[in-house]
Residue, then its C-alpha position, 0 to 999 in steps of 0.5 A: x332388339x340385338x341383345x337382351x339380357x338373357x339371350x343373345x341369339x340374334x347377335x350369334x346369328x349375326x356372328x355365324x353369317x359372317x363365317x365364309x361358308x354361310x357369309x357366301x351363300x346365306x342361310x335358311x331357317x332350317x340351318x339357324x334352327x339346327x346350328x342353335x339347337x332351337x325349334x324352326x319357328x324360333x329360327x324364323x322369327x329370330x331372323x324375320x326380326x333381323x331382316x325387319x331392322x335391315x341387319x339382314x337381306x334375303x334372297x331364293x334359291x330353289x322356293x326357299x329364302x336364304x338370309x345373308x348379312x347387310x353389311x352397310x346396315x349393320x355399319x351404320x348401326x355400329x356408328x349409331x351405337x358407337x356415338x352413344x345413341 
């Protein structure tokens, strides 16, 4: 789900949600689209997928969702991966 062998978009988007700016506020789809160069629906299902595993919480502001990274999650699953799961 995170890395397929020719695209690892979502594991960018994760990478780019760590950076100060979009860490503190989150990011909408709008943002992943024109950060990444790829269509807005693109943008939205990369993101409804990390936010369906629970690497991703949301939140709104102003009608409009903002992603931001669920760090506890994504530690576990660091562990998972790193016991060989």
């Amino acid at each position: 789900m995170l890395r397929t062998p020719t695209d690892e978009t979502r594991l960018r988007i994760l990478a780019w949600l760590k950076e100060p700016g979009p860490a503190a506020h989150g990011v909408t789809a709008d943002a992943v689209a024109e950060r990444f160069s790829m269509p807005r629906p693109v943008a939205a299902t990369h993101l409804r997928l990390l936010q369906a595993t629970g690497m991703l919480s949301t939140s709104r502001s102003a009608g409009r969702v903002h992603y931001h990274r669920d760090e506890m999650r994504i530690a576990e699953v660091a562990r998972m991966f790193a016991k060989g799961w």
